[in-house]
C-alpha positions in Angstrom: -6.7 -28.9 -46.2 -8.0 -28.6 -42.7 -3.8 -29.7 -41.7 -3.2 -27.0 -43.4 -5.2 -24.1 -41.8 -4.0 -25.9 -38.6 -0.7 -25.3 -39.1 -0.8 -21.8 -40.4 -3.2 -20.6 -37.4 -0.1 -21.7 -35.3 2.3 -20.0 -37.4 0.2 -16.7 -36.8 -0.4 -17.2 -33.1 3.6 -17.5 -32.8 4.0 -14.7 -35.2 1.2 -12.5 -33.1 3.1 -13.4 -30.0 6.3 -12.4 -30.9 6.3 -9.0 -32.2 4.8 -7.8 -29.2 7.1 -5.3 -27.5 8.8 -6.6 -23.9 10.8 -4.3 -21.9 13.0 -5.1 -19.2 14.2 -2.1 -16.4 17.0 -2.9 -14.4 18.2 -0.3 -11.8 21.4 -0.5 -9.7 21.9 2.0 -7.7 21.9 1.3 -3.9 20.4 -2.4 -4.3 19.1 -3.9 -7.2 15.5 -3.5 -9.1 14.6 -6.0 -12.1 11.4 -5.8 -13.6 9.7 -7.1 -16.6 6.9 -5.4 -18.6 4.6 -7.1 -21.2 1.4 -5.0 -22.5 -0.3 -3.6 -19.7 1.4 -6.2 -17.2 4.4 -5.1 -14.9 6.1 -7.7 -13.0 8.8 -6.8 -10.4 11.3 -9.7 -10.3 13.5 -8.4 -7.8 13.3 -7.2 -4.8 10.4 -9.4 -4.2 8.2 -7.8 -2.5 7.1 -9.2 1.5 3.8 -10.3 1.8 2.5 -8.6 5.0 1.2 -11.6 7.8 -1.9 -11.6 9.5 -2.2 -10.2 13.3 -4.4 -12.5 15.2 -7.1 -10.7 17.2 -7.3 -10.7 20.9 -9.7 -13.3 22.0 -12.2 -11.4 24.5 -12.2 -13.5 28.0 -16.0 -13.4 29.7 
């Protein structure tokens, strides 16, 4: 019996899982956007975005 509620609990997770809505945006105009959004999360697939680098500080000479 315990198999059983096993199984099922699965069943629901995957059932749970997939009828939650996913939308994808595309845009094409002068280069192209892709991005994916699931629930509250918003992912941008392309461009990817830069990630800014670090500026070293002067070091101070006595």
């Amino acid at each position: 019996m315990t198999a059983l509620y096993i199984i099922l609990g699965i069943i629901a997770f995957f059932v749970i899982l997939l009828s939650i809505k996913i939308a994808v945006t595309v845009h094409y105009e002068d280069d192209v956007a892709v991005s994916v959004k699931w629930l509250f999360i918003k992912i941008n697939i392309l461009p990817k975005e830069e990630k800014a680098e670090k500026k070293e500080k002067p070091k101070k000479e006595k």
